[in-house]
SETI-152542 format. One record per residue (C-alpha): x, y, z. Coordinates in nm, 3 decimals. Example, Ala and Ser with C-alpha at 12.3 -4.5 7.8 and 13.67 -1.06 7.14 Angstrom:
BEGIN
PT       xx       yy       zz
PT    1.230   -0.450    0.780
PT    1.367   -0.106    0.714
// end
This chain:
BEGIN
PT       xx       yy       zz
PT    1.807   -8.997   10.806
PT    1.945   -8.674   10.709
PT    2.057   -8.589   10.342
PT    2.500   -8.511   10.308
PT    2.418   -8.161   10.255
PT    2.259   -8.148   10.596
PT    2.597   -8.313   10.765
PT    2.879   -8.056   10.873
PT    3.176   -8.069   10.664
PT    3.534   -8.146   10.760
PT    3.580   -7.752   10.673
PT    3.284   -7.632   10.975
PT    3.374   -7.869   11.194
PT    3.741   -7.741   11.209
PT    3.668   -7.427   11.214
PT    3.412   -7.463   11.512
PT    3.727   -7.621   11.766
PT    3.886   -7.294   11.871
PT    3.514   -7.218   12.049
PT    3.478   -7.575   12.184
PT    3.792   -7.528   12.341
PT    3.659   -7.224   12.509
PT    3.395   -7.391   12.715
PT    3.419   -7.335   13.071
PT    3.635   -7.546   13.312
PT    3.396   -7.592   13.601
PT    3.083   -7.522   13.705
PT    2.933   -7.626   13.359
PT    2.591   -7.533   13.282
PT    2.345   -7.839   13.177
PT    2.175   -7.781   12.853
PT    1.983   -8.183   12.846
PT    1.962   -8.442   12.970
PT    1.883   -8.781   12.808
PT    1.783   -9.171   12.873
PT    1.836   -9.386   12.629
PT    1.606   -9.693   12.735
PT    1.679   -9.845   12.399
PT    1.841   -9.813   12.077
PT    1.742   -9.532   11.935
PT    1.558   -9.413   12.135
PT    1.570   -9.067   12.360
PT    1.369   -8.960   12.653
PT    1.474   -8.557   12.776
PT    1.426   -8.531   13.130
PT    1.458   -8.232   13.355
PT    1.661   -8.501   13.636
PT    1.815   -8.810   13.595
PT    1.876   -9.079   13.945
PT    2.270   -9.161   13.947
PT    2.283   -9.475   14.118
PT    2.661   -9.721   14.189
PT    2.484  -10.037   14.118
PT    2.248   -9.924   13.825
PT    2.395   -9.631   13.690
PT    2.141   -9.421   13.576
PT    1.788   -9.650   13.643
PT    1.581   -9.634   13.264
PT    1.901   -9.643   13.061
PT    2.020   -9.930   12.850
PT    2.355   -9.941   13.073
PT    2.257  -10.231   13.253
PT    2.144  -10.417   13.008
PT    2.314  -10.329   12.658
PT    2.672  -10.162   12.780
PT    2.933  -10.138   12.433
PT    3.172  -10.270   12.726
PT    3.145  -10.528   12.941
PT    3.385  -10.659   13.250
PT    3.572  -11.050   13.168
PT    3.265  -11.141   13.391
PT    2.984  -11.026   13.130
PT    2.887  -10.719   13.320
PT    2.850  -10.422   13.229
PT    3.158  -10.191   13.333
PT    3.081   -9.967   13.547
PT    3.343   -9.684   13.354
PT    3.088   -9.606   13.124
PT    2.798   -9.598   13.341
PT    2.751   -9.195   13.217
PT    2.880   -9.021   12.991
PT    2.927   -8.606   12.874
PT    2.900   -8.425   12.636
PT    3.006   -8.092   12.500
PT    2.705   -7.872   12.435
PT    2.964   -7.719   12.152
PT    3.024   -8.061   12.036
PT    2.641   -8.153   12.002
PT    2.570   -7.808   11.840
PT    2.840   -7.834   11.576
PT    2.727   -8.217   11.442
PT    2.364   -8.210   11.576
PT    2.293   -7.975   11.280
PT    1.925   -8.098   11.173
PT    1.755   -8.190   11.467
PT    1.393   -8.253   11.303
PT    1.562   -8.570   11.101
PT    1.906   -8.673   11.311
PT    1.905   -8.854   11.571
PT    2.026   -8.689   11.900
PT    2.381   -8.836   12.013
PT    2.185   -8.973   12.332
PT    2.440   -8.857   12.606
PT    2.261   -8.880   12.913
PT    2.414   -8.551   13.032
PT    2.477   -8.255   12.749
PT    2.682   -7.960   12.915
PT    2.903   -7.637   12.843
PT    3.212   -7.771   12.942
PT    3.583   -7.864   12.814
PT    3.568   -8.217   12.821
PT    3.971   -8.224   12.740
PT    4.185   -8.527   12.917
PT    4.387   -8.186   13.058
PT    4.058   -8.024   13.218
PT    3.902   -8.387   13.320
PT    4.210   -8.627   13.388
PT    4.039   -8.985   13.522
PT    4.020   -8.956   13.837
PT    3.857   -8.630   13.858
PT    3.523   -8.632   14.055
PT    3.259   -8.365   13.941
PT    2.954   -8.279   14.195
PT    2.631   -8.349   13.934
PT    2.378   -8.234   14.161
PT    2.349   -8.489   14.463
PT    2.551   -8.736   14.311
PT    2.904   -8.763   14.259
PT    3.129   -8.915   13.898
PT    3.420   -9.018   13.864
PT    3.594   -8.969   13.479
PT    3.736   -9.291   13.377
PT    4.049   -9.364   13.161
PT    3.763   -9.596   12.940
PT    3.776   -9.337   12.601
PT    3.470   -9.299   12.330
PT    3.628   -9.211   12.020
PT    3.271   -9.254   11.817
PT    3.124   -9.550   11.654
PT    2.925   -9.667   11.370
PT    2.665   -9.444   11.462
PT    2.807   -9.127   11.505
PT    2.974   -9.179   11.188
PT    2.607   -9.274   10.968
PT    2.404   -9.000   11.209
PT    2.666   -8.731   11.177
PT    2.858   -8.830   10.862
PT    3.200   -8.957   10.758
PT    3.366   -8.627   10.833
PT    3.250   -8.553   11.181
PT    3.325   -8.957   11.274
PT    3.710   -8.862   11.116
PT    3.692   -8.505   11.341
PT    3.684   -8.702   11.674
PT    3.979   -8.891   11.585
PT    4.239   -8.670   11.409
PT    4.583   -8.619   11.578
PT    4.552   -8.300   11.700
PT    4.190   -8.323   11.801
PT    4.236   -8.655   12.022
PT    4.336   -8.447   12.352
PT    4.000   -8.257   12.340
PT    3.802   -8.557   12.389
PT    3.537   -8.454   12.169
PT    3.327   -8.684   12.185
PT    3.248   -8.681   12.536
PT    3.397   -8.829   12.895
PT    3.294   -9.143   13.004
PT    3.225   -9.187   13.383
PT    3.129   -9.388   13.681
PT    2.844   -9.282   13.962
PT    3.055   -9.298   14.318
PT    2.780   -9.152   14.541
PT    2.405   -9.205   14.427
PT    2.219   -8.898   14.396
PT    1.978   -8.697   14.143
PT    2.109   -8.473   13.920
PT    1.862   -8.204   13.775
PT    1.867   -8.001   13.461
PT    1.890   -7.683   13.731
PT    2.238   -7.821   13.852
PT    2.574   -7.719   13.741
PT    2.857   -8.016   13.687
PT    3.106   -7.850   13.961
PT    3.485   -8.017   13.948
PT    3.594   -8.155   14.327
// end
């Protein structure tokens, strides 16, 4: 656990927006990415399988999703998620004692609903996503990793639009995606 003076402040983290909100549109550049086979815990990988059924095979979708279908399983909206390598490198600011935010797929790109309406389908290498309307506004975690400012950050007013922390997607066409690849916008 990291110490408060570690944590960005309310101050940092608004003054870091105007360059998150510079990220490229398309063909975003992949700077991790990450399984999460259980809580806590983060495995880097240079490629990651994209599957419809599983989602990505190794990660705790399947069997621990924070939202399920009436049915019990696991919907398939949040089967991957993004997230803004400006994001990560504004809260992720002691990486030796924080734990990393565990998105399976870390990128330089504007994850705004106005660049990435649901609907929109992004090429991640061989595979193919689909951004859902499902929204992660942060939990629990984010807020004790990251701290009680960058939890409030995500969810002010004006920063709500930006979808900060992250898009949510589902696979539509299995494939591999590879640390190489670029996220390219259909």
């Amino acid at each position: 656990m990291s110490d408060m003076h570690s944590k960005a402040s309310a101050t940092e983290l608004a003054r870091v927006v105007p360059h998150i909100l510079e990220a490229p549109k398309d063909h975003a550049v992949i700077t991790s990415l990450c399984l999460r086979p259980g809580y806590g815990e983060r495995e880097f990988v240079d490629e990651i399988t994209l599957t419809v059924a599983q989602g990505m095979p190794g990660e705790r979708w399947a069997t621990a999703p924070w939202l399920r279908l009436e049915d019990g399983s696991p919907d398939p909206r949040i089967q991957v998620s993004i997230l803004s390598s400006r994001v990560v490198d504004a809260v992720w600011t002691d990486p030796s004692v924080m734990v990393h935010p565990g998105d399976p797929i870390v990128a330089d790109i504007d994850t705004s609903f106005a660049n990435l309406p649901a609907g929109t389908r992004l090429r991640a290498g061989t595979a193919t996503l689909e951004v859902s309307d499902a929204v992660n506004d942060g939990c629990v975690k984010w807020k004790t990793r990251y701290g009680t400012d960058a939890k409030a950050w995500l969810t002010l007013p004006e920063n709500m639009p930006h979808r900060l922390r992250g898009v949510l997607c589902r696979v539509v066409q299995d494939g591999v995606l590879r640390r190489t690849d670029l996220l390219i916008k259909l």
